[in-house]
N, C-alpha and C positions, 0 to 999 in steps of 0.2 A: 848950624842949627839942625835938629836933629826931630821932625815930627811923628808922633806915637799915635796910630789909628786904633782907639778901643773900640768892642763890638762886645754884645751878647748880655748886658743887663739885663732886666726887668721885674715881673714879681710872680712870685711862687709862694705854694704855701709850706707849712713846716715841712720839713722831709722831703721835701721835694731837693732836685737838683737844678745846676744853672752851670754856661761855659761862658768863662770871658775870654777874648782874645784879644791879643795889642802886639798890631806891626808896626813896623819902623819903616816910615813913608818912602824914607828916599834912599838910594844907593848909596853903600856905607862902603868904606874902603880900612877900615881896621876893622879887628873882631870886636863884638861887644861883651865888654867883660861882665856885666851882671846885666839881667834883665829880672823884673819882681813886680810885686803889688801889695798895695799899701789899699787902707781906706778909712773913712773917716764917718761913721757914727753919728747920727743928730745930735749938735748941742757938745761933742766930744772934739777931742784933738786928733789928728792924722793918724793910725796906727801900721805898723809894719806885719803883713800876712807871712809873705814868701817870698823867697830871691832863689834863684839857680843862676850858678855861676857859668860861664862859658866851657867847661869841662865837664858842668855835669850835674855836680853838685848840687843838693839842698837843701833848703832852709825854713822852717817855718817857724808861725807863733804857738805857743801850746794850744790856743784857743780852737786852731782849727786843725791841728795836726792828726790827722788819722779821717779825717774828712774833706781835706782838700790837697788835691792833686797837680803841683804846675810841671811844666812841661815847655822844654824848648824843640821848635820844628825844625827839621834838616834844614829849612834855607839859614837856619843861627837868626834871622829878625823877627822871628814871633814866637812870640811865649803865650800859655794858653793859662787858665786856671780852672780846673773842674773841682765844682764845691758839690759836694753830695750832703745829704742829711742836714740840710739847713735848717739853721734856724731861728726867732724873730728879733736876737741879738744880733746876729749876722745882716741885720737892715745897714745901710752904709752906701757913699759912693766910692765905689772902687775907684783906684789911681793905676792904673803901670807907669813904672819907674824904670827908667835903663841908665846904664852909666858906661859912658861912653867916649874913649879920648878924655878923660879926666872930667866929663860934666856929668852933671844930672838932668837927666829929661825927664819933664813927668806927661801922661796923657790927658786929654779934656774931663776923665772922669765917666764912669756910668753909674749910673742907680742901680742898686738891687734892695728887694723889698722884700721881705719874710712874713707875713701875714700865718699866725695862729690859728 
């Protein structure tokens, strides 16, 4: 079992920015091959933001692409996600998601709230 500490929600107004960050609680003994964030919208279904693979690589939604920045830290178990230019579509609780040894872990979730 594999637990995911998210940090860094809460609420801004348009344009403004926000960091989220999600570690991976416990001592891992293989690498983790993706770490990402997902969130999920009032009244909507989960959606896929960003994933960076263990190499490097990334991936976003077009939604936020060119406004949101993730990032893996030299320790390999936190991935960070900086959102600039937000805005009141972008309200949602964020998820980090890692996959790991063939599972999926998701975090508790944080609120971020975009206020006009």
């Amino acid at each position: 079992q594999v637990q995911l500490i998210e940090s860094g929600g809460g609420s801004v107004q348009a344009g403004g920015s926000l960091n989220l960050s999600c570690e991976v609680a416990e001592r891992i003994f293989h690498p983790i091959s993706i770490m990402g964030w997902y969130r999920q919208p009032p009244g909507k279904e989960r959606e896929f933001i960003a994933n960076i693979i263990s190499a490097g690589s990334t991936n976003y939604a077009a939604s936020v692409k060119g406004r949101f920045t993730i990032s893996l830290l030299i320790n390999k178990r936190t991935t960070t996600l900086q959102m600039n230019s937000l805005k009141p579509e972008d309200t949602a609780v964020y998820y980090c998601n890692v996959l790991y040894s063939g599972d999926d872990y998701w975090g508790q979730g944080t609120q971020v709230t975009v206020s006009s």
